[in-house]
MIZA-92105 format. One record per atom (N, C-alpha, C): residue in one letter; chain; atom name; x, y, z. Coordinates in Angstrom, 3 decimals, decimal comma, always signed. Example, Ala and Ser with C-alpha at 12.3 -4.5 7.8 and 13.67 -1.06 7.14 Angstrom:
(a A N (+13,190 -5,690 +7,800)) (a A CA (+12,300 -4,500 +7,800)) (a A C (+13,200 -3,300 +7,800)) (s A N (+12,850 -2,250 +7,080)) (s A CA (+13,670 -1,060 +7,140)) (s A C (+12,900 +0,030 +7,870)) 
//
This chain:
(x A N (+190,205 +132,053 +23,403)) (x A CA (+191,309 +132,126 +22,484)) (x A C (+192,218 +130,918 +22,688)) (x A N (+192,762 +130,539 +21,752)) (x A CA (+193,894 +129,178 +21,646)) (x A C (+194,991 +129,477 +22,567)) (x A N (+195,533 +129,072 +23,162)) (x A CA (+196,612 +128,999 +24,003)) (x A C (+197,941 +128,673 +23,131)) (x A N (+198,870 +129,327 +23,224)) (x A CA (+199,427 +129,503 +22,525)) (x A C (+200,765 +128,372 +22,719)) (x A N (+201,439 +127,740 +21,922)) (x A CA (+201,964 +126,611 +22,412)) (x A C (+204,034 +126,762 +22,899)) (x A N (+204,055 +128,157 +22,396)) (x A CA (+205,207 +128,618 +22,977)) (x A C (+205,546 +128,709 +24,168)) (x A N (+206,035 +128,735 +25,034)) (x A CA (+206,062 +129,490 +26,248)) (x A C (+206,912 +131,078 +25,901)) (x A N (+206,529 +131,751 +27,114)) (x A CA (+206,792 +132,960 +26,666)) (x A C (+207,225 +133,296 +28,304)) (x A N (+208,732 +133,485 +28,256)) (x A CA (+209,291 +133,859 +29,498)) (x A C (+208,727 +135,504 +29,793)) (x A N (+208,355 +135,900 +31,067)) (x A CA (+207,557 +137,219 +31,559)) (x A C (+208,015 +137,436 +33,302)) (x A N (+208,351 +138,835 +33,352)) (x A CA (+209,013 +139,066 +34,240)) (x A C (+208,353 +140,403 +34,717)) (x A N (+206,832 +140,135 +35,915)) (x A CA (+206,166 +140,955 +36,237)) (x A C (+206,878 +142,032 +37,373)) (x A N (+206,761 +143,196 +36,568)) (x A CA (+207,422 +144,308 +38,157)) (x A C (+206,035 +145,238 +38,217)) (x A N (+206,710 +146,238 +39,387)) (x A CA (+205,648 +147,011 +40,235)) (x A C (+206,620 +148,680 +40,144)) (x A N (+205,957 +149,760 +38,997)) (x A CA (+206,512 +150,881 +39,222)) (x A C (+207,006 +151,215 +40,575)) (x A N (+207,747 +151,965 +41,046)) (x A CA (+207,762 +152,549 +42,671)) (x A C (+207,855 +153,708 +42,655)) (x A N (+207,526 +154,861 +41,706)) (x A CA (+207,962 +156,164 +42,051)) (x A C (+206,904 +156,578 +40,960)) (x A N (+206,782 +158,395 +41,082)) (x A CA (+206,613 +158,944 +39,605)) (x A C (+204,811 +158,523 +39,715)) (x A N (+204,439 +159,190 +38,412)) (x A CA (+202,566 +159,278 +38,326)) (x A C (+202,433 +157,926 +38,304)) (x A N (+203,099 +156,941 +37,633)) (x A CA (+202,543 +155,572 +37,742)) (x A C (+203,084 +154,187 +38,764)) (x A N (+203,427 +155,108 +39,796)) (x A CA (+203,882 +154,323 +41,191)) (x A C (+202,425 +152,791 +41,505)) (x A N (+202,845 +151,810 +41,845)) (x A CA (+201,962 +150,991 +41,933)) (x A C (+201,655 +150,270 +40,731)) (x A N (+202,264 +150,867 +38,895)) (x A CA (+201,300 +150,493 +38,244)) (x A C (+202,242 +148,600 +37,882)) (x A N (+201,694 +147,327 +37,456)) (x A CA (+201,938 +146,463 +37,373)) (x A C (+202,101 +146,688 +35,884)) (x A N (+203,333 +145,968 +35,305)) (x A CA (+203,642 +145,675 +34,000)) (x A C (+204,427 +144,415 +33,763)) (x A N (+204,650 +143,667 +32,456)) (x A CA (+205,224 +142,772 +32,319)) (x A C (+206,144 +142,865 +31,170)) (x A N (+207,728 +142,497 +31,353)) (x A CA (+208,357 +142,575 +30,583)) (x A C (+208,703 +141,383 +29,837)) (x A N (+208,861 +140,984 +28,583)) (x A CA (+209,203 +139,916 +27,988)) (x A C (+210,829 +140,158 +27,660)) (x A N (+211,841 +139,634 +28,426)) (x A CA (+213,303 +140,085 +29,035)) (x A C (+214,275 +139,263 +27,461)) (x A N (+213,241 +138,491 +26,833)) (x A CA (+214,213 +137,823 +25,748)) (x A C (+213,170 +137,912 +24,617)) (x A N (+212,617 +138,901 +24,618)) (x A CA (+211,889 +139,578 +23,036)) (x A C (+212,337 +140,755 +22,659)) (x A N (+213,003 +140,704 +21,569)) (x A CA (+213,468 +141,940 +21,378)) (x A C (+213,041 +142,922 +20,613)) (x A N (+212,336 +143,703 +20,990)) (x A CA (+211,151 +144,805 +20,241)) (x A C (+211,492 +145,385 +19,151)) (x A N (+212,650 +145,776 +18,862)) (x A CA (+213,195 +146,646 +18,173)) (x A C (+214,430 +146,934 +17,865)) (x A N (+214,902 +147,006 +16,637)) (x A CA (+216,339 +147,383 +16,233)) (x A C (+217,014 +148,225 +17,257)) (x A N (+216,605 +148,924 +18,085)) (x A CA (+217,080 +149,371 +19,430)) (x A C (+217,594 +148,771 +20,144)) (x A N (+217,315 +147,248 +20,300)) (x A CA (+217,437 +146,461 +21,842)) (x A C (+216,533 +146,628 +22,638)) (x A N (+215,182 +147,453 +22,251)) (x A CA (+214,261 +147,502 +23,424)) (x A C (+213,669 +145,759 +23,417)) (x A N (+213,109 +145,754 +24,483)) (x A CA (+212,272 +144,264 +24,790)) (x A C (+210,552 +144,712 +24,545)) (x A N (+209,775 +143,608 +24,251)) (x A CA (+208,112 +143,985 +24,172)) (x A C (+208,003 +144,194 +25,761)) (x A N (+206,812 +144,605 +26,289)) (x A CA (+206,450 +144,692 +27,483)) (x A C (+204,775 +144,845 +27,124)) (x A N (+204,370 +144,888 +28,160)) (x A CA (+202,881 +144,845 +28,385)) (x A C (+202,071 +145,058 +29,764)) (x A N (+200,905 +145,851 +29,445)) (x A CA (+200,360 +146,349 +30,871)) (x A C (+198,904 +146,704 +30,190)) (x A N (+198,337 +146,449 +31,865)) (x A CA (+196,542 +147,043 +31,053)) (x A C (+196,297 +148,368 +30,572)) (x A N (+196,754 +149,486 +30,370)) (x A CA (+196,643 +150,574 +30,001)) (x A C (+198,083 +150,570 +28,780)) (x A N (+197,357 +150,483 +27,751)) (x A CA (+198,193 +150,605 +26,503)) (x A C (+198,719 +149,306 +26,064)) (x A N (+198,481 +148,082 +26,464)) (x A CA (+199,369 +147,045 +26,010)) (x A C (+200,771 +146,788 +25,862)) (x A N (+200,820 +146,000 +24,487)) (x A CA (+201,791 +146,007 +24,346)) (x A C (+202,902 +147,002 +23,963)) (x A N (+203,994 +147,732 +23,858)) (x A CA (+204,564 +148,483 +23,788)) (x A C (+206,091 +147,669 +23,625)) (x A N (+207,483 +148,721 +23,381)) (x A CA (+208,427 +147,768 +23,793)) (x A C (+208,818 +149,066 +24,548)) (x A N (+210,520 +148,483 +25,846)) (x A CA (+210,601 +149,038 +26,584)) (x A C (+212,016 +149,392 +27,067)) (x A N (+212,849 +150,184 +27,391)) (x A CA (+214,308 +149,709 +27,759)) (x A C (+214,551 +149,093 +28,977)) (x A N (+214,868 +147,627 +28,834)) (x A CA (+215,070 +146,595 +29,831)) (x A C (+215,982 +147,315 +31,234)) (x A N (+216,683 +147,737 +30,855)) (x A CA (+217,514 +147,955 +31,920)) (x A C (+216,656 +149,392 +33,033)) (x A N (+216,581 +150,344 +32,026)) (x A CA (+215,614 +151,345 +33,008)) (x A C (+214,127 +150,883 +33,339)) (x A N (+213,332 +149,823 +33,034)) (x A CA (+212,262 +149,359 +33,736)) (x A C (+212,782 +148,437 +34,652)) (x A N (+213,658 +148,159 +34,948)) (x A CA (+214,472 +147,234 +35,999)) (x A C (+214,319 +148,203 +37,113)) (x A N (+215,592 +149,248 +37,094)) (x A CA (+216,054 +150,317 +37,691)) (x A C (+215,180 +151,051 +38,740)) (x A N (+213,573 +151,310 +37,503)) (x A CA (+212,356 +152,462 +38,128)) (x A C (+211,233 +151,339 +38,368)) (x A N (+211,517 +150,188 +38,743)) (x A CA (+210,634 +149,555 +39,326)) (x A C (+211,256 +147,979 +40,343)) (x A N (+210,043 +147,441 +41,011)) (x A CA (+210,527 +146,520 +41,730)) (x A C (+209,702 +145,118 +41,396)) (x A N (+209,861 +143,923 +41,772)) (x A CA (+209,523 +142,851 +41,421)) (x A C (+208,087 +143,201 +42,441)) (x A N (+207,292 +142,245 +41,563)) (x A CA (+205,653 +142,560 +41,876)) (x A C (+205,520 +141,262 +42,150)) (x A N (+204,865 +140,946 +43,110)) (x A CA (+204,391 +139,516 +43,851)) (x A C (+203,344 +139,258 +43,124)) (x A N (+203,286 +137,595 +43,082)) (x A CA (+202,339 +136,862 +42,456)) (x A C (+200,638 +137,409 +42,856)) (x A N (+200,842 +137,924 +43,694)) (x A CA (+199,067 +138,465 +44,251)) (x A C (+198,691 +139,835 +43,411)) (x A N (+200,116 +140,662 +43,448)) (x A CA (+200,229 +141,469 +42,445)) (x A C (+200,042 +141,658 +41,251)) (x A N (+200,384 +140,734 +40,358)) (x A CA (+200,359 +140,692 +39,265)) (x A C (+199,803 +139,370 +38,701)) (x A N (+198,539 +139,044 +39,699)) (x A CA (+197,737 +137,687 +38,826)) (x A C (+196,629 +138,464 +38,034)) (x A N (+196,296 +139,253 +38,347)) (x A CA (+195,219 +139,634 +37,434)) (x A C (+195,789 +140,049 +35,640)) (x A N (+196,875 +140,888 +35,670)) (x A CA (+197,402 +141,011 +34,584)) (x A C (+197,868 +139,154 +33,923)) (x A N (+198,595 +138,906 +34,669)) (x A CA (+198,469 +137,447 +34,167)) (x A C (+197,484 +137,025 +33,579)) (x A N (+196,228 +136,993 +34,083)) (x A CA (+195,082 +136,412 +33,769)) (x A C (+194,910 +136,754 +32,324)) (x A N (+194,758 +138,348 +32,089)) (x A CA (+194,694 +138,709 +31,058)) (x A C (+195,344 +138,483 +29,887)) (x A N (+196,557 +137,930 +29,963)) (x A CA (+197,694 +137,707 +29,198)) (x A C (+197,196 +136,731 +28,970)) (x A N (+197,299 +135,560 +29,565)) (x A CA (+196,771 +134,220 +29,429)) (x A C (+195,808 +134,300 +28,510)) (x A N (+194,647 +135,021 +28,874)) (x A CA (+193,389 +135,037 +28,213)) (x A C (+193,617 +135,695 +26,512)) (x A N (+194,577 +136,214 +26,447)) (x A CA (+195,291 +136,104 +24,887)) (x A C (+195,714 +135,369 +24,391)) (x A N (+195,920 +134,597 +24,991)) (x A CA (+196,543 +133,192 +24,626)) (x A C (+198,241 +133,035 +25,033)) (x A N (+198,512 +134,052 +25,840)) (x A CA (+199,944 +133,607 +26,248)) (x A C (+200,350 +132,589 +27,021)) (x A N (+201,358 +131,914 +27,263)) (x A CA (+201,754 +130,492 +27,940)) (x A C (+202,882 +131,033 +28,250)) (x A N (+202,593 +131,589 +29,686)) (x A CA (+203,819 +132,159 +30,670)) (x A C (+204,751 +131,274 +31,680)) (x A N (+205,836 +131,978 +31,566)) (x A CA (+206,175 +131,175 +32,214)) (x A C (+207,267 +132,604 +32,938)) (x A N (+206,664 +132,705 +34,422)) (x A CA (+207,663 +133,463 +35,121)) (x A C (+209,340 +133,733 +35,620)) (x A N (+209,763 +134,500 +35,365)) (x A CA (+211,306 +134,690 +35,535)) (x A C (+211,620 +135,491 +36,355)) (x A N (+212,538 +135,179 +36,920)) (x A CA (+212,892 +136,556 +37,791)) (x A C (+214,107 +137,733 +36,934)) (x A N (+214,976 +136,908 +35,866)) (x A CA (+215,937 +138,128 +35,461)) (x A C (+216,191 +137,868 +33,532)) (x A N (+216,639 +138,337 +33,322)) (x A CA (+216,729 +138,422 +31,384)) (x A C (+218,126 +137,344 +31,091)) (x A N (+217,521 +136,157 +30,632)) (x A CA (+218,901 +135,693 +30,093)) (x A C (+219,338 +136,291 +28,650)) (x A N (+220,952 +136,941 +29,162)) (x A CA (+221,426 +138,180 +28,061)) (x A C (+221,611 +137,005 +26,868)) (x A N (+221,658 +135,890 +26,965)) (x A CA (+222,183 +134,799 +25,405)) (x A C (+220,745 +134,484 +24,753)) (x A N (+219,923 +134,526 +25,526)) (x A CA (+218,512 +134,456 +25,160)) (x A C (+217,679 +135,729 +24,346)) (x A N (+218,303 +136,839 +24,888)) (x A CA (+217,970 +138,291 +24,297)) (x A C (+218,831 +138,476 +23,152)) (x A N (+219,782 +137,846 +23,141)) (x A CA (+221,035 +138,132 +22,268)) (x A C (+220,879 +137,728 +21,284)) (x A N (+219,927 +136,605 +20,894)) (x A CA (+219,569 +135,564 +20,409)) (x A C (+218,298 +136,486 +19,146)) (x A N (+217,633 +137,067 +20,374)) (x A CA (+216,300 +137,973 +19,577)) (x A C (+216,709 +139,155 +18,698)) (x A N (+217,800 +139,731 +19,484)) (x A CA (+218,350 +141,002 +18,998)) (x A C (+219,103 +140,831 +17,646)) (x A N (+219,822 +139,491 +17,733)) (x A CA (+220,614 +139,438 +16,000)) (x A C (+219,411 +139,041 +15,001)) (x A N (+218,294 +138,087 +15,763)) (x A CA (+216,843 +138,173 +14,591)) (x A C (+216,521 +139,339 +14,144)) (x A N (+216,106 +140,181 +14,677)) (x A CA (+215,834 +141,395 +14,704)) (x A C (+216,285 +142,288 +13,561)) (x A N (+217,983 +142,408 +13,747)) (x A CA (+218,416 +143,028 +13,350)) (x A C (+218,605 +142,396 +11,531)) (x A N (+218,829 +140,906 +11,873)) (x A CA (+218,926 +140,614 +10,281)) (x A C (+217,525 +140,868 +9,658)) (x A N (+216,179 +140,689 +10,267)) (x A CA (+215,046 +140,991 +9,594)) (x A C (+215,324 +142,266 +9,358)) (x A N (+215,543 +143,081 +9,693)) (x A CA (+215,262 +144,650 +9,335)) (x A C (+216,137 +144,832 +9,039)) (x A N (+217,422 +144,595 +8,445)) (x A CA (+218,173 +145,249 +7,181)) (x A C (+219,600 +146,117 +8,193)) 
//
């Protein structure tokens, strides 16, 4: 697949509690999913989805690069052009959220 020529800021965590303790996901911290304010996110079981930024913060912890290369891989192999973050710039989200909202009325 083409590599995609955006970069796409991604901010891999690691559930810690609950049935999906361990599971690796990735949040996109300045995409804004939905007239909600949710952000997209993504994981190997179900994909993409969007998510509330602040409670996937909360119920999970930052996932180490050993952790979360394989999901990387996969992402990549969609053609994403990541580029890792550690936290959500709010002017950057803020940015998605007024798109958002003027597309959808």
């Amino acid at each position: 697949m083409k590599k995609d020529t955006h970069t796409t800021d991604i901010i891999f965590r690691k559930e810690k509690s609950g049935d999906f303790k361990g599971t690796i996901f990735a949040l996109f911290p300045h995409e804004c999913g939905d007239r909600n304010g949710h952000v997209t996110s993504y994981q190997h079981v179900g994909q993409h989805s969007t998510a509330h930024y602040m409670g996937c913060i909360a119920d999970s912890v930052p996932a180490t690069e050993e952790e979360y290369a394989d999901l990387k891989r996969e992402m990549e192999s969609l053609g994403y052009n990541i580029k890792v973050v550690k936290k959500q710039n709010y002017t950057k989200f803020l940015e998605s959220y007024n798109e958002v909202r003027k597309n959808l009325g």
